[in-house]
C-alpha positions, 0 to 999 in steps of 0.5 A: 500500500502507498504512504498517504496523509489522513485528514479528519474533517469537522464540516462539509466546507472544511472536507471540500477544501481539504480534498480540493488541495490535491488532485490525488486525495479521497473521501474516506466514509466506512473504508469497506471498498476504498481501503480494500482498493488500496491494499492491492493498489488500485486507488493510490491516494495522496490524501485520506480525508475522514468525512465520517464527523461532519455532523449529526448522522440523521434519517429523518422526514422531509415536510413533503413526507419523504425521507432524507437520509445523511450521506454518513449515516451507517448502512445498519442505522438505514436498514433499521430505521422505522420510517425506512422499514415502514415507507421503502421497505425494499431499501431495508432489505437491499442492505440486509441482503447486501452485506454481513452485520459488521460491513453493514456496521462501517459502511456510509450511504455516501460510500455505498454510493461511490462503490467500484466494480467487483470485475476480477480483470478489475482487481488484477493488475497484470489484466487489461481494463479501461476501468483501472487504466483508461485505454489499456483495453478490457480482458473481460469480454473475451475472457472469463465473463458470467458475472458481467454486465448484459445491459449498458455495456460497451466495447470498452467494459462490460463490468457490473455494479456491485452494490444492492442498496444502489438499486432499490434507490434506483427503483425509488428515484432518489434524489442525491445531495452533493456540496462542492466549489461550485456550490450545492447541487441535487442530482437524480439518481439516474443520472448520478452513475455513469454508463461506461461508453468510451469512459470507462473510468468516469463512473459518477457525475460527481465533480472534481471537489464535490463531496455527497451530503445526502440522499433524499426519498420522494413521497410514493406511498405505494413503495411501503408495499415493495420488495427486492430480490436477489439470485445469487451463487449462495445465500452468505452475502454473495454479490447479485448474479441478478437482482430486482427491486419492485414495488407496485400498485394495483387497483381493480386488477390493473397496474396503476403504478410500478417502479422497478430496477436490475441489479447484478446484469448492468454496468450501473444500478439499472432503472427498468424503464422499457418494463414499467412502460410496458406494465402502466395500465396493464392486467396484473397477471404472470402474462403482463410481467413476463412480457415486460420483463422481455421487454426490459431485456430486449436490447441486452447482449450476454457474452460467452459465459454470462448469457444466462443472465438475459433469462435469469433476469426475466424470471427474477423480473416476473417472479418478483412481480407475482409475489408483490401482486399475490400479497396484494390480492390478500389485502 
């Protein structure tokens, strides 16, 4: 590991103008990807600056009835919380489903935010990866490849996003809060990660300086009936080969509002537009959520290992779907 300097900030203004004196420095929350990334000297930061204790942790209500929640909130706290639990349980779940109780209990929502691809050419310094060192190439697309990317994918990189939390607030449309030179600013979370295109190693629209403060829940009452699920190799916090994020409302046996996206099949958390599209109106049957979920997948392109994933994802789509529309009709 490089020799680096650490610096604990004690405001947001103080952590901006700490990392915007070297171009080579990081925002260190929960450390559970960075320092991993450091010891086998992917990130080589100068800089280590503490944005754990810049002020209250908080998950608290919104006057329009959502919820914000602190970038340095700890991941255990979100998946706990009351007003979590009650109105976005499918973000809950994506937590307790994502990690192991003493990850969960480092780990920072802004962090989270800002985790990078589990890809193994990734991690491995002799492969090739545009990621890791723009222009080098991508090892992954004719090597071994099954836990790669299906959707948003690129000639110069076809890695997943790792993170399960990351999707939930995808199908929730969450508002991200960023602080930097330039000023505050809110990005929606379709926005915030980037596909890979001729860009691999740009992954967020965070600019240089800027610094995440919060993640801010819209008002969706339907979302306290939501749920995630998640296909993996097994049981023990393995990462997502296909996950899906769902929440749905029915009214006299029509969809009348669904949200939905992908985790474990794309290069970034997948919002499933094409499938809620298709779903907006239609009977809520295993017909209408079959059919959707070919929709959303239409477009997707497997590679010689990780094509299954085009229908993995479709069943998970579909099955997911049918769970939340059968607890529906017992109510």
């Amino acid at each position: 590991m490089k020799n680096f300097s650490f610096s604990r900030a004690g405001t947001a203004p103080e952590a901006i103008s700490l990392i915007s004196k070297n171009s080579h420095a990081k925002f260190l929350g929960g450390g559970t990807n960075l320092i991993d990334l450091m010891r086998e000297n992917i990130e080589q930061p100068d800089v280590l600056v503490d944005v754990t204790r810049l002020g209250p942790s908080r998950i608290e209500e919104t006057a329009e009835g959502g919820v914000r929640i602190g970038a340095e909130v700890r991941n255990t706290a979100v998946a706990n919380d009351r007003l979590i639990r009650q109105r976005y349980p499918v973000l809950s779940q994506a937590i307790l489903f994502g990690a192991s109780g003493q990850i969960r209990n480092m780990a920072t929502v802004g962090g989270n935010l800002m985790q990078r691809t589990r890809c193994y050419y990734f991690y491995d310094k002799a492969s090739r990866c545009n990621k890791r060192d723009p222009g080098a190439g991508c090892d992954a697309i004719d090597g071994f490849n099954r836990i790669h990317a299906i959707l948003g994918a690129s000639e110069h990189c076809i890695a997943t996003h790792p993170s399960d939390m990351c999707v939930a607030l995808a199908a929730l449309g969450a508002t991200i809060h960023v602080d930097g030179p330039g000023g505050p600013r809110a990005i929606a979370f379709d926005d915030f990660h980037k596909l890979p295109g001729d860009t691999p190693h740009i992954e967020t629209a965070l600019l240089p300086g800027e610094l995440i403060t919060a993640v801010e829940l819209a008002p969706l009452p339907f979302a306290s009936r939501s749920m995630y699920r998640k296909v993996r190799d097994r049981a023990s916090y393995a990462f997502a080969l296909a996950s899906v994020a769902a929440a749905i409302e029915i009214e006299g046996g029509r969809i009348r509002n669904v949200r939905l996206a992908l985790g474990g099949v794309a290069t970034k958390p997948w919002r499933a537009f094409e499938a809620e599209r298709v779903l907006a109106g239609a009977e809520a049957t295993e017909e209408s959520f079959l059919r959707a979920a070919a929709a959303e997948v239409a477009g997707a392109r497997g590679y010689r290992d990780n094509g299954f994933k085009i229908e993995l994802a479709k069943r998970t789509i579909a099955s997911a779907l049918n769970e939340l529309a059968r607890r529906e009709a017992k109510q």
